[in-house]
N, C-alpha and C positions, 0 to 999 in steps of 0.2 A: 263744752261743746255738746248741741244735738242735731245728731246728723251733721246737715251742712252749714248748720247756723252754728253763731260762736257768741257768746254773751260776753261782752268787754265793760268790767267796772272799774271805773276811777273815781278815788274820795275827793274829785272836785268838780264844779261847777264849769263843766270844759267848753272855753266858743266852740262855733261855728266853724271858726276856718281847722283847728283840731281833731274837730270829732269829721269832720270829712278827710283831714288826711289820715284819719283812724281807719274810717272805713274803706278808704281806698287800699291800704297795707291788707286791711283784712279781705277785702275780693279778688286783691292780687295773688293771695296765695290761695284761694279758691273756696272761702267763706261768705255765707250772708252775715254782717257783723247786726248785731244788736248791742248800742252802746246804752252804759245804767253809768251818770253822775250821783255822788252824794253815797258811794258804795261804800259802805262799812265805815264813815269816817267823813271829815269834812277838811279840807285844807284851805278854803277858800276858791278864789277863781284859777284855772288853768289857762295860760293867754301864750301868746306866740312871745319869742323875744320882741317885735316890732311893736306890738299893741302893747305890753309893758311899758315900753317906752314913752308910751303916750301919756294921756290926759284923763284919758276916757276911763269910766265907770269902773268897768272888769281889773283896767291897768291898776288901780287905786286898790281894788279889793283882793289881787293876786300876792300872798302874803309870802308864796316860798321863791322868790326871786324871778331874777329872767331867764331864768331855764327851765323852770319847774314844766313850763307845758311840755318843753321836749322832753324832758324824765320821764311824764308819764307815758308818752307816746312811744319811745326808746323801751321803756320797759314790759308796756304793754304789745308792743313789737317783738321782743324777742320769747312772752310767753305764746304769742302766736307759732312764731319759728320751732317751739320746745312742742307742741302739737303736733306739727307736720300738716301733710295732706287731709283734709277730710276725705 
């Protein structure tokens, strides 16, 4: 954290619909979030359960199951909480 920004990495390649509900956890507790993909590490894609499920690109190259997007976001969640307020 600086100031009221908060730097969020995740060692994957995280959609779209992820990294906004990243940043929306992070302005709810009262951060500008700056998220960094490909952080210390690489898992592959981070995808929602639903896009998993699919056909598409990401679903193919998401290698830690259909949960992994929530893991990250879950985990990356509760180091927000472990912060506090800015």
């Amino acid at each position: 954290a600086l100031g009221r920004a908060v730097i969020l990495g995740a060692p994957c390649d995280m959609t779209v619909e992820l990294g906004q509900e990243l940043q929306a956890q992070a302005r709810q507790r009262g951060w500008t979030p700056l998220l960094i993909s490909f952080a210390n590490d690489y898992v592959g894609y981070c995808v929602s359960e639903a896009l998993y499920a699919s056909d598409a690109y990401e679903a193919r190259m998401a290698y830690n199951g259909p949960r992994g997007g929530r893991v990250v976001l879950d985990t990356l969640g509760r180091q927000l909480d472990e912060l506090g307020a800015p």
